[in-house]
Backbone as XML, in Angstrom:
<?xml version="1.0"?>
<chain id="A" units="angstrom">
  <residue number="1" name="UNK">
    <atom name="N" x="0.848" y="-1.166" z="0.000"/>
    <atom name="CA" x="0.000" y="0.000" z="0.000"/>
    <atom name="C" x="0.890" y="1.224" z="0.000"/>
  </residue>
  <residue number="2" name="UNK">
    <atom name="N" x="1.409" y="1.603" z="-1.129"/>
    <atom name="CA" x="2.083" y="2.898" z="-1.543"/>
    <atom name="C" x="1.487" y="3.840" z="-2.122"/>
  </residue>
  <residue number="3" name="UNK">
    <atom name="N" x="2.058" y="5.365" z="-2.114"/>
    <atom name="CA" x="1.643" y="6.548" z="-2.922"/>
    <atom name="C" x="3.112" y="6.982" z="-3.357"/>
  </residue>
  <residue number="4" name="UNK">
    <atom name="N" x="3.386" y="7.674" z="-4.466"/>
    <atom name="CA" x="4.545" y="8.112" z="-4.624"/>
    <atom name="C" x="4.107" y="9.737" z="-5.520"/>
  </residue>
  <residue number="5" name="UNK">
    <atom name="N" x="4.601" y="10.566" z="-4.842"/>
    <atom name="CA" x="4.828" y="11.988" z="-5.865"/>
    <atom name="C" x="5.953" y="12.229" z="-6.076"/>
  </residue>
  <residue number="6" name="UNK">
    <atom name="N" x="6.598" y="12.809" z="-7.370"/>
    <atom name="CA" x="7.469" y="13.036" z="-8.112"/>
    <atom name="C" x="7.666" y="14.220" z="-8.755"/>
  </residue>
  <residue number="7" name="UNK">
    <atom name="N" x="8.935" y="15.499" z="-7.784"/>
    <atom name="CA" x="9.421" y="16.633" z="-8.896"/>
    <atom name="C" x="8.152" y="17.612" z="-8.681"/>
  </residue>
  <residue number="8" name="UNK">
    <atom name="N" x="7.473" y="17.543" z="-6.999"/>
    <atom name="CA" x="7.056" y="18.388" z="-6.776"/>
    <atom name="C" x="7.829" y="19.400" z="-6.341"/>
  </residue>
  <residue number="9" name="UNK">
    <atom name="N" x="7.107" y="20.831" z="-6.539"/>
    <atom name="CA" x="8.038" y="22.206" z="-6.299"/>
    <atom name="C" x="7.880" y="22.464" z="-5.281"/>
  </residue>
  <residue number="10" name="UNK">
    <atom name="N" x="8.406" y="21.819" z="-3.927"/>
    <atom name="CA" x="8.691" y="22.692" z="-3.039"/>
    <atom name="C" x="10.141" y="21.573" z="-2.632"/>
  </residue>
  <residue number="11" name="UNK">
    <atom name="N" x="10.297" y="22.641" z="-1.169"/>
    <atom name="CA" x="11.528" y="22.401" z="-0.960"/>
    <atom name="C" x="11.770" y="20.981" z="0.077"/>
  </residue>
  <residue number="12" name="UNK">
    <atom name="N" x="12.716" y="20.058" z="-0.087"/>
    <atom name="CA" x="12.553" y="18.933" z="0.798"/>
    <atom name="C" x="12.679" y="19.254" z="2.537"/>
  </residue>
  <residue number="13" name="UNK">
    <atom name="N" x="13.082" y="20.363" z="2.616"/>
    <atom name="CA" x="13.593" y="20.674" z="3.969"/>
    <atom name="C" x="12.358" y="20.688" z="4.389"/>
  </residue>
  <residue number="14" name="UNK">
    <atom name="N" x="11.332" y="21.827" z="3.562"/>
    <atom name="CA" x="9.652" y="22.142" z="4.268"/>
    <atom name="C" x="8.714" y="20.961" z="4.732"/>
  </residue>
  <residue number="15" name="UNK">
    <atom name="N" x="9.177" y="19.570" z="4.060"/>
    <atom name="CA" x="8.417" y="18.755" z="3.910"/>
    <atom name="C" x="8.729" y="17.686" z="5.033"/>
  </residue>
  <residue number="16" name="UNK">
    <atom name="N" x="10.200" y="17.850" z="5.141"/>
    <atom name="CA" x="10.470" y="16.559" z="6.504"/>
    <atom name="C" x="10.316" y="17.510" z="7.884"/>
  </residue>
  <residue number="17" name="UNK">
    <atom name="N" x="10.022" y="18.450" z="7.867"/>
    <atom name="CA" x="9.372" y="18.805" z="9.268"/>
    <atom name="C" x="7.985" y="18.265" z="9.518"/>
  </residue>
  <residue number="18" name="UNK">
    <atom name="N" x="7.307" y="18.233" z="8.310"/>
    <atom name="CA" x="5.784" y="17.816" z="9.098"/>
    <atom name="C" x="5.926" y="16.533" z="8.695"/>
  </residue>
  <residue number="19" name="UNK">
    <atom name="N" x="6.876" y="15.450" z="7.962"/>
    <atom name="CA" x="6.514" y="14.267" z="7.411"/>
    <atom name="C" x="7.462" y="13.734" z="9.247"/>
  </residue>
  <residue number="20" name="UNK">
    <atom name="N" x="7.999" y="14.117" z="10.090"/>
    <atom name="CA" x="8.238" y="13.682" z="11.190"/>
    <atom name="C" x="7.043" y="14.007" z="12.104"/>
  </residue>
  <residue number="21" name="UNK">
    <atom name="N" x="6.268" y="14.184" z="11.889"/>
    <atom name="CA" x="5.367" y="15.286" z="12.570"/>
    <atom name="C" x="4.411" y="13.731" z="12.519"/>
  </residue>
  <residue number="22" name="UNK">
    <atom name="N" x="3.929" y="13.334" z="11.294"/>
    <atom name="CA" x="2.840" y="12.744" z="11.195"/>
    <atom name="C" x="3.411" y="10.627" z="10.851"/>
  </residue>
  <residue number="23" name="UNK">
    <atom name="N" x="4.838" y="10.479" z="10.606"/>
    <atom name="CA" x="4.792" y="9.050" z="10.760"/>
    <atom name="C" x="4.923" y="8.751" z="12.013"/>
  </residue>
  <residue number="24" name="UNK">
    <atom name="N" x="4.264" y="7.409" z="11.568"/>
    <atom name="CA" x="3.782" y="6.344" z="12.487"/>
    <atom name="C" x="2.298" y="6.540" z="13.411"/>
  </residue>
  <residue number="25" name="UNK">
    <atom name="N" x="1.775" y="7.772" z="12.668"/>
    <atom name="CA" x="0.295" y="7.973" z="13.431"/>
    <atom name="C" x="-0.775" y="7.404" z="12.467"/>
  </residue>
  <residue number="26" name="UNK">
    <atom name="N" x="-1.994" y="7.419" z="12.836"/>
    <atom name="CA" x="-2.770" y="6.684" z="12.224"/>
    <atom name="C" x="-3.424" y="7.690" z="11.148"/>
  </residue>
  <residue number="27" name="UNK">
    <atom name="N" x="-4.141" y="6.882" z="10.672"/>
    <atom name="CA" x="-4.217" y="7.521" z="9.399"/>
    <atom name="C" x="-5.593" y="8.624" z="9.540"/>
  </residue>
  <residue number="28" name="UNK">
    <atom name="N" x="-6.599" y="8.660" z="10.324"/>
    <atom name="CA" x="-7.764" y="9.639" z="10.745"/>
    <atom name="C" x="-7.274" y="10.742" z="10.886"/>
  </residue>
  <residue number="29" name="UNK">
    <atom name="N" x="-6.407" y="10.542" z="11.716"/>
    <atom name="CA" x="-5.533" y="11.827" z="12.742"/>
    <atom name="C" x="-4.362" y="12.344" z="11.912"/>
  </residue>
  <residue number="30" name="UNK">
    <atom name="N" x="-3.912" y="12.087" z="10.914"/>
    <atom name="CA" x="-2.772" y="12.147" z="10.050"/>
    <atom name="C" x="-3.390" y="13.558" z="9.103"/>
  </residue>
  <residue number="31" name="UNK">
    <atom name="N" x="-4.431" y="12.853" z="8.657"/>
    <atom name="CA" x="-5.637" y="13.334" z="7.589"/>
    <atom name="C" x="-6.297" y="14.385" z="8.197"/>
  </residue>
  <residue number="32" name="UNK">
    <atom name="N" x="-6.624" y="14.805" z="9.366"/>
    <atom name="CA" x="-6.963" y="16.014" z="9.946"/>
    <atom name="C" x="-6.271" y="16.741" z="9.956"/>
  </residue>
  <residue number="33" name="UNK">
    <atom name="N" x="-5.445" y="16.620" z="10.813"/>
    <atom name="CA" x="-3.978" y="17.807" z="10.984"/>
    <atom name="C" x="-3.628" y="18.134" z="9.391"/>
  </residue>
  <residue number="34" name="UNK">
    <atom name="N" x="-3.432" y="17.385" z="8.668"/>
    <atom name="CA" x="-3.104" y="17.736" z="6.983"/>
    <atom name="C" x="-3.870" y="18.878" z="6.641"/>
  </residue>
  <residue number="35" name="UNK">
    <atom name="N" x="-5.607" y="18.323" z="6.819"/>
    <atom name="CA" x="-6.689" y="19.449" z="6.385"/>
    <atom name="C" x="-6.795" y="20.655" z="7.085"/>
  </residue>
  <residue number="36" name="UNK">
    <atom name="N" x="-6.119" y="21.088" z="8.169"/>
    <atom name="CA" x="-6.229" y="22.522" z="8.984"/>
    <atom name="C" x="-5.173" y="22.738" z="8.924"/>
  </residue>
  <residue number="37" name="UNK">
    <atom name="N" x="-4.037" y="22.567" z="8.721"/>
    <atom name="CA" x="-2.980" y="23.127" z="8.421"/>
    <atom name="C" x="-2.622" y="24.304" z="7.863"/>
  </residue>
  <residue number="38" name="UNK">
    <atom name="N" x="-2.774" y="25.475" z="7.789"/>
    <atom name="CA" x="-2.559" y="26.779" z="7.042"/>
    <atom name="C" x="-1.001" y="26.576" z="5.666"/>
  </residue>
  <residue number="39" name="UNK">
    <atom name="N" x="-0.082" y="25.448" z="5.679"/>
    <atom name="CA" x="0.617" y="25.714" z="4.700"/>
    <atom name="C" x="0.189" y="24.938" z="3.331"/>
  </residue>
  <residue number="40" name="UNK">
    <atom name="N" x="1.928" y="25.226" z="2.259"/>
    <atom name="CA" x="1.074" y="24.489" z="0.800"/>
    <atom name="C" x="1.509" y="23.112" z="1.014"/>
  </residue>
  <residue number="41" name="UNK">
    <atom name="N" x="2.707" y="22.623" z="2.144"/>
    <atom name="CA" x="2.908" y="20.938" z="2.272"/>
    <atom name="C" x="1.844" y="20.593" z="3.244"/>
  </residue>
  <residue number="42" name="UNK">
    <atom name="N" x="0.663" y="21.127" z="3.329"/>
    <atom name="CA" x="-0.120" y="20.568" z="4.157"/>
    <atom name="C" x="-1.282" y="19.819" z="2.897"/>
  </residue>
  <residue number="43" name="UNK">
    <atom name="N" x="-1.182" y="20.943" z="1.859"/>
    <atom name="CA" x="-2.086" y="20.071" z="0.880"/>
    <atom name="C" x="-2.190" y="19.504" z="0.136"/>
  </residue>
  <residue number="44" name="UNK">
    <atom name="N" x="-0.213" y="19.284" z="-0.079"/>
    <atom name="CA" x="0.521" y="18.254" z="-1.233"/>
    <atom name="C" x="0.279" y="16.964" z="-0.154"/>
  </residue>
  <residue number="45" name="UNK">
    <atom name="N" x="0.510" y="16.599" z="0.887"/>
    <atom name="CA" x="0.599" y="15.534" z="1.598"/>
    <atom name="C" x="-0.695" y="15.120" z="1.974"/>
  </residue>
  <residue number="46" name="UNK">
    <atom name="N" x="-1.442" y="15.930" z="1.978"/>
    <atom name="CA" x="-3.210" y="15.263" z="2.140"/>
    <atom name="C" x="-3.002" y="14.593" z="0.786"/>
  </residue>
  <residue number="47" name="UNK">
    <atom name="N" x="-2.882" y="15.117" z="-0.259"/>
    <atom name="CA" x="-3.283" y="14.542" z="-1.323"/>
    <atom name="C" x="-2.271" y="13.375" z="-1.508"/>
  </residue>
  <residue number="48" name="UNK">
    <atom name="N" x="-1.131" y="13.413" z="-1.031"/>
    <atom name="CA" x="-0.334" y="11.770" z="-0.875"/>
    <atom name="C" x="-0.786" y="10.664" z="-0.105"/>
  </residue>
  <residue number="49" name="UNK">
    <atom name="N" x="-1.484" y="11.047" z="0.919"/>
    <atom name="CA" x="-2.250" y="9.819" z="2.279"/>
    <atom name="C" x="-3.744" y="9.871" z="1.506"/>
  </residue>
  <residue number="50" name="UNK">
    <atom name="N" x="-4.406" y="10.624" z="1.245"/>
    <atom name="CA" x="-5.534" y="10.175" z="0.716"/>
    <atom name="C" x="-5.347" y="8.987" z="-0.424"/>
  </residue>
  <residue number="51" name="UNK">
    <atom name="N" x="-4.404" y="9.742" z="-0.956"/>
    <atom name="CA" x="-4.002" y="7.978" z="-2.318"/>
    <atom name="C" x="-3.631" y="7.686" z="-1.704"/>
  </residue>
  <residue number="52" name="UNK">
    <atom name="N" x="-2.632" y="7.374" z="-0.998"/>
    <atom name="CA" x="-2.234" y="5.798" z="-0.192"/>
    <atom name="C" x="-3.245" y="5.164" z="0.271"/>
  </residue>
  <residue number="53" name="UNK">
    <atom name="N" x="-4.352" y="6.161" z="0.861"/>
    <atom name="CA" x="-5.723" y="5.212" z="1.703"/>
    <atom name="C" x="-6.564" y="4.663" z="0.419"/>
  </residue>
  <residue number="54" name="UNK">
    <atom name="N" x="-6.687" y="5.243" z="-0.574"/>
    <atom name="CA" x="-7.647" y="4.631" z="-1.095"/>
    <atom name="C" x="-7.241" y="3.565" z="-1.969"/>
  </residue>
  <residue number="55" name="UNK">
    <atom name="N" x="-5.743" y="3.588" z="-1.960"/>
    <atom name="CA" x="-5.145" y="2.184" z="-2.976"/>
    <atom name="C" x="-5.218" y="1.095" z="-2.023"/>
  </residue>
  <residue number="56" name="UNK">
    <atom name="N" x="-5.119" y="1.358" z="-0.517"/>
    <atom name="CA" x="-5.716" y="0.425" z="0.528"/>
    <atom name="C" x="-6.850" y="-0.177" z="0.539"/>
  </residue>
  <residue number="57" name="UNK">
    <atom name="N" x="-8.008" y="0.896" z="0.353"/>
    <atom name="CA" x="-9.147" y="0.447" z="0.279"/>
    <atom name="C" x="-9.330" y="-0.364" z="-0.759"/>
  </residue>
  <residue number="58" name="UNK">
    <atom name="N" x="-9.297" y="0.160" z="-1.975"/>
    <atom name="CA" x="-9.892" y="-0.454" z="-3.214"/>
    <atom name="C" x="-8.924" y="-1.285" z="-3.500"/>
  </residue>
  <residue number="59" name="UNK">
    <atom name="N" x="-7.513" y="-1.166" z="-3.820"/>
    <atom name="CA" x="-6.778" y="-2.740" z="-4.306"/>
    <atom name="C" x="-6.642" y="-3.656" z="-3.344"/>
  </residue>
  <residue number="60" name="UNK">
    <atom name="N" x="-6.734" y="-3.444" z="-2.151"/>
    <atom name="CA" x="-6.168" y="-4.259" z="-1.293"/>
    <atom name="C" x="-7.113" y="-4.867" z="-0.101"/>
  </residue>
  <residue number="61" name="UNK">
    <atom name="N" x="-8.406" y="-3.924" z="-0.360"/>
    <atom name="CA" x="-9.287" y="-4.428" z="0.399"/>
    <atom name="C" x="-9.354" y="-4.358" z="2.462"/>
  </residue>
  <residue number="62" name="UNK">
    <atom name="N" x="-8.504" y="-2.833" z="2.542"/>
    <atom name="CA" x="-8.316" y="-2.809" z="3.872"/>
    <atom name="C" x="-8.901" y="-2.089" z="4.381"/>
  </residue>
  <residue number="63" name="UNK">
    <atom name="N" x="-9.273" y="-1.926" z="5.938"/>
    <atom name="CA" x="-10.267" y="-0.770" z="6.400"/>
    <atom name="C" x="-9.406" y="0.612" z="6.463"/>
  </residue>
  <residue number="64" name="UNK">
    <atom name="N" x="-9.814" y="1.563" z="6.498"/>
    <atom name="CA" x="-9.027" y="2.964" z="6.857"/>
    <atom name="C" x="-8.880" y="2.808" z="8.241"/>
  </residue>
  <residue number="65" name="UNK">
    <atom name="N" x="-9.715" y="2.744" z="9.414"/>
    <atom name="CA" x="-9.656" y="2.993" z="10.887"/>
    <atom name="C" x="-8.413" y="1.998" z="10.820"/>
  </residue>
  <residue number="66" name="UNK">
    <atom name="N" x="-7.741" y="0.781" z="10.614"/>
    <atom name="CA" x="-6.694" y="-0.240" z="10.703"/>
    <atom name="C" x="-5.681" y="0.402" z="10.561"/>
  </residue>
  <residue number="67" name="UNK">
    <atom name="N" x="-5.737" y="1.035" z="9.406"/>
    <atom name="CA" x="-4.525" y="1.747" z="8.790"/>
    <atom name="C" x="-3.327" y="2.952" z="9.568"/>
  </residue>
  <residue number="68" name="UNK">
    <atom name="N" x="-2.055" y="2.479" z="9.355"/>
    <atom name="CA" x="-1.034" y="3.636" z="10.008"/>
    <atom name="C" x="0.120" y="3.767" z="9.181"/>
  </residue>
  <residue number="69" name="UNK">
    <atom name="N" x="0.683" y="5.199" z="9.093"/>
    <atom name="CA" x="1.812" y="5.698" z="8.215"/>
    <atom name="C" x="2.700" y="4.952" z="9.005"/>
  </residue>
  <residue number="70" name="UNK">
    <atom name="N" x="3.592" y="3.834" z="8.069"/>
    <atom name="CA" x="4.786" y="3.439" z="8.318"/>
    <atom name="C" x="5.680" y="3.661" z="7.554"/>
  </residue>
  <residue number="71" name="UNK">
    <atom name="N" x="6.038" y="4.304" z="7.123"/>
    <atom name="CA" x="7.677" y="5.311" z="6.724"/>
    <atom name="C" x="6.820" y="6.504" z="5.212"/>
  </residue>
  <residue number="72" name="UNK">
    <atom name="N" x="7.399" y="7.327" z="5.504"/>
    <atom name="CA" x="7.062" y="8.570" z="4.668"/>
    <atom name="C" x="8.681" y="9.044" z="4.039"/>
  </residue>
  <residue number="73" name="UNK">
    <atom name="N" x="8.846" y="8.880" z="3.308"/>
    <atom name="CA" x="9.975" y="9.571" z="2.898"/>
    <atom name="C" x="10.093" y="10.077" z="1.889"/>
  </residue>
  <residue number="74" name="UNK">
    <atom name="N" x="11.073" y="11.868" z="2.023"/>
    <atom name="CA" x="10.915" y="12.779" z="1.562"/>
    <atom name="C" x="12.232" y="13.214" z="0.440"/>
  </residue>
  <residue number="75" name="UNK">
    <atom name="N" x="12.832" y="12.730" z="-0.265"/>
    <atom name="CA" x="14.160" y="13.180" z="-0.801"/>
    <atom name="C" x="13.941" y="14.072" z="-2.545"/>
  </residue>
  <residue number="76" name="UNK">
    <atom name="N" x="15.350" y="14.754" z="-1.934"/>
    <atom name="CA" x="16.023" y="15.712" z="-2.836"/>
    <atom name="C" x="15.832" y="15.324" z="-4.805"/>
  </residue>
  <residue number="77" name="UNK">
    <atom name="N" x="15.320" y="16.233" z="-5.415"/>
    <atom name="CA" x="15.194" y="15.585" z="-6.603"/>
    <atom name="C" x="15.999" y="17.284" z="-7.681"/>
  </residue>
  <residue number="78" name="UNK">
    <atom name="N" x="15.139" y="17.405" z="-8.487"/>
    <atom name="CA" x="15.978" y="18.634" z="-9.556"/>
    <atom name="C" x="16.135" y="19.746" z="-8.875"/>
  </residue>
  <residue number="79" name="UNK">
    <atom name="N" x="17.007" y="20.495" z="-8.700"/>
    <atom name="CA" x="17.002" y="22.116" z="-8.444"/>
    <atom name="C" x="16.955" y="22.755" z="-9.604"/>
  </residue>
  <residue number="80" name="UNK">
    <atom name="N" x="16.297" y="23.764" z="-10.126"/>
    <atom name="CA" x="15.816" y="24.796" z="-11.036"/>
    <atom name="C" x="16.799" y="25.896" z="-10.745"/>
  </residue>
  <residue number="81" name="UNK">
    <atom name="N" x="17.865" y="26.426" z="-11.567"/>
    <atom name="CA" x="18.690" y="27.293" z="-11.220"/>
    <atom name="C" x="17.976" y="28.171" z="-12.469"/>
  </residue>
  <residue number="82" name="UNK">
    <atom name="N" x="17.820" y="29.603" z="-11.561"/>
    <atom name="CA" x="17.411" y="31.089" z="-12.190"/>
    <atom name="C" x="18.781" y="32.002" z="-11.342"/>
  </residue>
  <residue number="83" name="UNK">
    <atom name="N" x="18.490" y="33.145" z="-12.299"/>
    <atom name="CA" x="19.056" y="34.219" z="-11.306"/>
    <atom name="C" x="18.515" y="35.677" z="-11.272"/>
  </residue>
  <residue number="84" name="UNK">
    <atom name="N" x="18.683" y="36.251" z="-10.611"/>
    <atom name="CA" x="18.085" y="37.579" z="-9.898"/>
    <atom name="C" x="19.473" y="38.649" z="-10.269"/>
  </residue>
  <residue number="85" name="UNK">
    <atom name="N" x="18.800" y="39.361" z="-10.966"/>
    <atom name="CA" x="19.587" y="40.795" z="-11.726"/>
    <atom name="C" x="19.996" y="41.661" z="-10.830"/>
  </residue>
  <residue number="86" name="UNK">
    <atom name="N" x="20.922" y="42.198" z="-10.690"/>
    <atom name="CA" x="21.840" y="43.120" z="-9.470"/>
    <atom name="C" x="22.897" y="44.269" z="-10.481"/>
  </residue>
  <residue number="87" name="UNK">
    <atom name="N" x="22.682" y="45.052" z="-9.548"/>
    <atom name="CA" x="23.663" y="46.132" z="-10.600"/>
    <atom name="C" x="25.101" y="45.494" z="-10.993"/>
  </residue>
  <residue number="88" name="UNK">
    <atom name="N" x="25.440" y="45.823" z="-11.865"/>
    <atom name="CA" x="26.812" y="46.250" z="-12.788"/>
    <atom name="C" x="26.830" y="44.955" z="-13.505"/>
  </residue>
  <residue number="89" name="UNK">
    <atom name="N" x="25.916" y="44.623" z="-14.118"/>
    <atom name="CA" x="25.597" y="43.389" z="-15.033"/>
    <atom name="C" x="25.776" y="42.026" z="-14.062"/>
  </residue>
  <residue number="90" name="UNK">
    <atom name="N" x="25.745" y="41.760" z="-13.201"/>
    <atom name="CA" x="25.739" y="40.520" z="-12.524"/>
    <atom name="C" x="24.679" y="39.809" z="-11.715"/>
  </residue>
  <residue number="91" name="UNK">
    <atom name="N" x="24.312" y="39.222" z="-10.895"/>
    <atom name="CA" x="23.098" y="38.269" z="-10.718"/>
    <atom name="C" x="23.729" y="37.396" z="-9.687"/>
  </residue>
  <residue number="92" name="UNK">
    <atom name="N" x="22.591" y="36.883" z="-8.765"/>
    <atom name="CA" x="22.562" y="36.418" z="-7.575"/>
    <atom name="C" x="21.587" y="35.051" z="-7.863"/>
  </residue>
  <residue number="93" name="UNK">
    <atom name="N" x="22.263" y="34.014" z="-7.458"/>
    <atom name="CA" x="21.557" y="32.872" z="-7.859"/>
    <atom name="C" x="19.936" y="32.524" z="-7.113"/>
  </residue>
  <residue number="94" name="UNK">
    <atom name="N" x="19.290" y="32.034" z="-7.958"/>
    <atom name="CA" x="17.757" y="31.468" z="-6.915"/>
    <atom name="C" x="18.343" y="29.478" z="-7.241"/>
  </residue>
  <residue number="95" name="UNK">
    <atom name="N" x="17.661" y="29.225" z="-6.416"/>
    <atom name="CA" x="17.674" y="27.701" z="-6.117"/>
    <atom name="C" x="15.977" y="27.594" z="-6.172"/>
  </residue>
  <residue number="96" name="UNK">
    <atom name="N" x="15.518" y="26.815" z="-6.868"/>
    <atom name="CA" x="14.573" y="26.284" z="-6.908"/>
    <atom name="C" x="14.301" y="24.701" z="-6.839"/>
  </residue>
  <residue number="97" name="UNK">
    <atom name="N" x="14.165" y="24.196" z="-5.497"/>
    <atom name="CA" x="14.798" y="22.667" z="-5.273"/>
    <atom name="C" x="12.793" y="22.186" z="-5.200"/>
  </residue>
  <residue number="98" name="UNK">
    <atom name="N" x="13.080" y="20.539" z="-5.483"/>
    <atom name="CA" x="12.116" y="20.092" z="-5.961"/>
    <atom name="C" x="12.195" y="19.026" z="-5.193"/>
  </residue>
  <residue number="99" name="UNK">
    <atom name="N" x="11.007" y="18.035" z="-4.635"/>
    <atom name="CA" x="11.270" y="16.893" z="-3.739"/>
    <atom name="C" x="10.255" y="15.919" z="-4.167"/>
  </residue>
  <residue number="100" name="UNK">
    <atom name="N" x="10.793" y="14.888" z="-3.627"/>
    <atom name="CA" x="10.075" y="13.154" z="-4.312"/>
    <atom name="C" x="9.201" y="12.969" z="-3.030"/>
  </residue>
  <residue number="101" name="UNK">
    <atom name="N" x="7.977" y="12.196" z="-2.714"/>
    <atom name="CA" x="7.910" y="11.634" z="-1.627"/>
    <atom name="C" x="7.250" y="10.363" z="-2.206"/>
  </residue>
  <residue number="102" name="UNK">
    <atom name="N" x="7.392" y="9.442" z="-1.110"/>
    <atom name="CA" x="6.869" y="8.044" z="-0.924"/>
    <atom name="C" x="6.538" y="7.579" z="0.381"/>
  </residue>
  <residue number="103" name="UNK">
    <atom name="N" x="5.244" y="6.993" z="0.247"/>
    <atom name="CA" x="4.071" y="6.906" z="1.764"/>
    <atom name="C" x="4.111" y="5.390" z="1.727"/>
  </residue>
  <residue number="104" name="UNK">
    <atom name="N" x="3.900" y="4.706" z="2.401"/>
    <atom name="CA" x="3.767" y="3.546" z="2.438"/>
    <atom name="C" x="2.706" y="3.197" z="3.800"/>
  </residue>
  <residue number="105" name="UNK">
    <atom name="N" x="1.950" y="2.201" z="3.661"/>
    <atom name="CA" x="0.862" y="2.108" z="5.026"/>
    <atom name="C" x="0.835" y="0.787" z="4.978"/>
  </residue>
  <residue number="106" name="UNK">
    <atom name="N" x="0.938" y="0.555" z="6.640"/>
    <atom name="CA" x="0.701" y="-0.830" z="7.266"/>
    <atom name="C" x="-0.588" y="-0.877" z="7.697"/>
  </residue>
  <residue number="107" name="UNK">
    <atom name="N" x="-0.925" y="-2.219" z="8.043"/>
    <atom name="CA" x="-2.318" y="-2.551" z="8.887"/>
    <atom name="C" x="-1.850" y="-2.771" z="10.186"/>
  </residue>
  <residue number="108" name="UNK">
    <atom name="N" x="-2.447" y="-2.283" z="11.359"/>
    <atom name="CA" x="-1.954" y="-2.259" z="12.765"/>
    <atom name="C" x="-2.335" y="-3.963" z="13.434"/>
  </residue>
</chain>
């Protein structure tokens, strides 16, 4: 029971603060905190546990209340290099870093 996103735009750092936040909790309570969350990795990662739950449900035939995040992991994928214009013809780099994740769910 996996989800995988790929070469989303945000940054991996933003994402393993709340992906420590929420493994190994169950999946009700995972899925709340996701939905009130005021940031934008609050609504890339709902939308990663909601597919993980429902490839549970429907391929695999498992209940949701059973269900718990057992490893979430968040790694480093393309950085997007731009740069930012500064006097006397020169430029200051932007980093635009991009991150993979993969959810995986056990039955308790």
């Amino acid at each position: 029971m996996k989800a995988y996103l790929k070469n989303t735009r945000i940054s991996p750092k933003k994402l393993r603060v709340v992906a420590q936040i929420i493994r190994w909790k169950n999946i009700e309570w995972s899925l709340d905190f996701l939905k009130f969350a005021p940031k934008k990795w609050a609504e890339i990662l709902y939308k990663v546990v909601s597919s993980a739950v429902a490839n549970a449900t429907n391929n695999d035939g498992q209940e949701k209340e059973t269900l718990y995040i057992d490893s979430l992991i968040i790694t480093k994928w393309i950085v997007y290099k731009r740069g930012q214009a500064i006097s006397r013809g020169r430029s200051h780099p932007i980093l635009k870093r991009t991150s993979n994740v993969r959810l995986e769910l056990q039955v308790k």
